[in-house]
C-alpha positions as CSV (number, residue, x, y, z in Angstrom):
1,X,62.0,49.9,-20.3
2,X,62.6,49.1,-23.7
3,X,61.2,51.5,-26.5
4,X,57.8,50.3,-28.0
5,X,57.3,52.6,-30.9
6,X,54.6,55.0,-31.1
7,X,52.8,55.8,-27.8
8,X,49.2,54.3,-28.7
9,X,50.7,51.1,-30.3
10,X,53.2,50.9,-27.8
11,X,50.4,51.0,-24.8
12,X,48.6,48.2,-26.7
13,X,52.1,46.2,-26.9
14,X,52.4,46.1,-23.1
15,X,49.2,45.1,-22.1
16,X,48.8,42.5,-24.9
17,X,52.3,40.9,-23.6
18,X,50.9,41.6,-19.6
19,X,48.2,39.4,-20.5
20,X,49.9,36.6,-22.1
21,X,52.3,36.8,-19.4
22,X,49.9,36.1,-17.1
23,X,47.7,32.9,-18.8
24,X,51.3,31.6,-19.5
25,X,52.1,31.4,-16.2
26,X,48.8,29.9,-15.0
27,X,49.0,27.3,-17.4
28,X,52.0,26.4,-15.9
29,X,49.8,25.2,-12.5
30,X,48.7,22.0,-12.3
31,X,45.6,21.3,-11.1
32,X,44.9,19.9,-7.7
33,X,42.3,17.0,-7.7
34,X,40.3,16.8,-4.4
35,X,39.1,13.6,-2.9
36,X,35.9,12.5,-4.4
37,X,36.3,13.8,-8.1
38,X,37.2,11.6,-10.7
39,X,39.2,12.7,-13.8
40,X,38.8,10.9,-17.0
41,X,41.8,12.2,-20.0
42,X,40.7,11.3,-23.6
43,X,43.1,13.0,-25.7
44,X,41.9,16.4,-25.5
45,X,38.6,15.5,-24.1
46,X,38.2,15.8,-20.0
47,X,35.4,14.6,-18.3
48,X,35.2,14.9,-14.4
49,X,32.7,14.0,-12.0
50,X,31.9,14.8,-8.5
51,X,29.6,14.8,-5.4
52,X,27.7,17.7,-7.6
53,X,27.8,16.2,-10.8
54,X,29.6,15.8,-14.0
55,X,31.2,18.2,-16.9
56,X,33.0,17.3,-20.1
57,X,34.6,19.6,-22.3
58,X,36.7,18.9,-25.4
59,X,40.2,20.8,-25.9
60,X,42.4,22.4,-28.2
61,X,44.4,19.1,-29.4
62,X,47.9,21.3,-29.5
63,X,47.4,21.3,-25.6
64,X,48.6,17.8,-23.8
65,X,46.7,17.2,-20.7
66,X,47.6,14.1,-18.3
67,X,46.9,13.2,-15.2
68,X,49.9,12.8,-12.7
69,X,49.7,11.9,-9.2
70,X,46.4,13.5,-8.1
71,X,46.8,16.5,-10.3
72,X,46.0,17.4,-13.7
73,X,48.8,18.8,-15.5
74,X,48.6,20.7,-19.1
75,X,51.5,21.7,-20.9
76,X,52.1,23.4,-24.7
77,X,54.3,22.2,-27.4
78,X,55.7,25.8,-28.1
79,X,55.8,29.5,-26.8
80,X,54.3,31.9,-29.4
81,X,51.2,33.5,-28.6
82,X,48.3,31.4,-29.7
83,X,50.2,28.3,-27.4
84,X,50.7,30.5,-24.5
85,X,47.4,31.6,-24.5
86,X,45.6,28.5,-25.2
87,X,47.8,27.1,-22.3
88,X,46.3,29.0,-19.7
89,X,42.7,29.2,-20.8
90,X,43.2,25.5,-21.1
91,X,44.2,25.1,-17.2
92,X,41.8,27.6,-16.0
93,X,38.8,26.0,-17.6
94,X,39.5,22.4,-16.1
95,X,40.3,24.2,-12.9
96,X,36.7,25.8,-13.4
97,X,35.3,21.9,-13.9
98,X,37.4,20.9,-11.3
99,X,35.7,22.7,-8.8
100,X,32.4,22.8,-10.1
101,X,32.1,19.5,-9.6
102,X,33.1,19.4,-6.1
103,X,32.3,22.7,-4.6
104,X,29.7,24.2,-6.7
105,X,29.6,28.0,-8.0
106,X,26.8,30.6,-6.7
107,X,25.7,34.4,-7.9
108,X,23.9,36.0,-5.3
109,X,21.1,38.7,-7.2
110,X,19.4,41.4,-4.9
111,X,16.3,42.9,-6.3
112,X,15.9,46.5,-5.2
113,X,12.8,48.6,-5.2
114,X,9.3,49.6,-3.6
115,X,7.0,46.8,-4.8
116,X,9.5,44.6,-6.7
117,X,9.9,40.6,-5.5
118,X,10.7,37.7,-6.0
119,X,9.3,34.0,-5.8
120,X,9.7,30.8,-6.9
121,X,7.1,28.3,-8.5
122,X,8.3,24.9,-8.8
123,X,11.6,25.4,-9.9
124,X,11.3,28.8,-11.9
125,X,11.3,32.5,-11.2
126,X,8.5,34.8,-11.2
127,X,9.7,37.9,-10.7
128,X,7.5,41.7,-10.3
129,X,9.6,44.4,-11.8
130,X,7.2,47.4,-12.1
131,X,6.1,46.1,-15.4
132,X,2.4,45.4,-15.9
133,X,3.2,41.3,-16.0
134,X,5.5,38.6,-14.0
135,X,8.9,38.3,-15.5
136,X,8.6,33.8,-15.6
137,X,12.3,32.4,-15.9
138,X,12.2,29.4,-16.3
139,X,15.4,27.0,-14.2
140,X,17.6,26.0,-17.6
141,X,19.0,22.3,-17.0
142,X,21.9,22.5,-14.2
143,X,21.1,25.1,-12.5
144,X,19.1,25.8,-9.1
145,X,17.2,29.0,-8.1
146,X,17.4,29.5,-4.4
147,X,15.0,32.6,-3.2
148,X,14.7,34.3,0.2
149,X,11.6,36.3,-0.3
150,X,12.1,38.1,3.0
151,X,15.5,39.9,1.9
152,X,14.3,39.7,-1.9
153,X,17.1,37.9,-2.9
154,X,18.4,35.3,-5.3
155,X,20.9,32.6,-5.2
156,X,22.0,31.5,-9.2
157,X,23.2,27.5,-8.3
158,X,25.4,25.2,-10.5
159,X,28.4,23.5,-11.8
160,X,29.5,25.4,-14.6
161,X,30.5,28.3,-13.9
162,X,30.1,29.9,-17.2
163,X,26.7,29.0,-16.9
164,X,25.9,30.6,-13.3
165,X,27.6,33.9,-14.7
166,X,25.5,33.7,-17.9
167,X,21.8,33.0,-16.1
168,X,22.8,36.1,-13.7
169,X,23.3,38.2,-16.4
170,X,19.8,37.3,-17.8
171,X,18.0,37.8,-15.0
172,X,19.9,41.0,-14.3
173,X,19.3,42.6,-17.5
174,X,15.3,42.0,-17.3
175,X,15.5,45.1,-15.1
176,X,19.3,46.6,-14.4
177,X,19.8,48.9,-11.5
178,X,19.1,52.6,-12.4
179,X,21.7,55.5,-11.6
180,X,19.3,57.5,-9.7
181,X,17.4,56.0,-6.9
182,X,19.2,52.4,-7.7
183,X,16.3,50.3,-8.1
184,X,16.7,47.0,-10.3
185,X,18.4,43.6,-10.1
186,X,22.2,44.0,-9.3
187,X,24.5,41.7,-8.2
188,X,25.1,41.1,-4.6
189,X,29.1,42.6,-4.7
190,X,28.1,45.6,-7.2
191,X,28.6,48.7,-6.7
192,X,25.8,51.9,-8.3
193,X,27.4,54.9,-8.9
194,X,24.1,56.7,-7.9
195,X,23.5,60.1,-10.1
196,X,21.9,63.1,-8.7
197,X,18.1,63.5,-10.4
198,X,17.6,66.9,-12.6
199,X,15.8,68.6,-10.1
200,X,18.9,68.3,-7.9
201,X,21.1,70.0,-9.3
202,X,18.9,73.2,-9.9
């Protein structure tokens, strides 16, 4: 392994150039374009559309994206950092589009706790937390709120997947799960590392 200085600095220097490893060699995938979507280039504008809808984004104009032969293909004009960077994020965002459009992303919430649900009015969220009112969220434009009132779940719907993550995150923090008897809103994968209460451990 080649010497990297001081120990702290050199720590940093190996997972800043793991990282930039990595985004450089993603940008280095094209993009596979399924059946169905269409992919317009503009420069460094990209504007696909699908059987779920449509997404544009404008681009870094140091990346060159083109379309070649049912793939989208992004490449860098150099190889210091900012490029290599940018050249990944780059792919991985129209990959992102890419599938929103024709797949869709979801965020599966569970709400936990005696007396806390869920339900939907029209197209929004009301939500009882254990507060003295309704939590009301309203449905921001492109995304869908899909409730199962039974299991006291929800389902966070839409094409952009920054989006989907972003509305979770909202609704999640109205109430995040507690340590001790794990009652909130938590993600459907997420994992409480439950804490014993005081009493416990006397």
């Amino acid at each position: 392994m080649a010497y990297a200085g001081k120990r702290g600095s050199g720590a940093k220097f190996w997972v800043t150039f793991g990282k930039e490893n990595d985004m450089s060699r993603i940008g280095k995938q094209p993009v596979a374009v399924p059946s169905g979507v269409e992919v317009k280039i503009e420069g460094s504008k990209v504007r696909v559309k699908g059987s779920k809808g449509e997404l544009e984004r404008e681009f870094s104009a140091s990346m060159k994206i083109e379309s070649q032969e049912g793939q989208i293909v992004v490449s860098r004009p150099d190889d210091n950092r900012t490029n290599r960077s940018l050249h990944g994020l780059t792919r991985a965002l129209i990959n992102n589009m890419v599938t929103g459009v024709s797949t869709g992303y979801s965020k599966q919430l569970n709400i936990v706790g005696v007396g806390y649900k869920v339900e939907l009015k029209g197209k929004d969220l009301v939500l009882q937390l254990g507060f003295s009112h309704p939590v009301n969220y309203p449905a921001p434009n492109g995304i869908e709120f899909e409730v199962d009132s039974k299991a006291n779940t929800i389902k966070v719907k839409g094409i952009d997947k920054q989006q989907v993550g972003q509305v979770s995150a909202e609704i999640r923090k109205f109430r995040p799960p507690e340590p001790y008897k794990g009652k909130g809103v938590m993600y459907a994968d997420e994992r409480i590392r439950r804490k014993a209460g005081k009493s416990a451990g006397k």
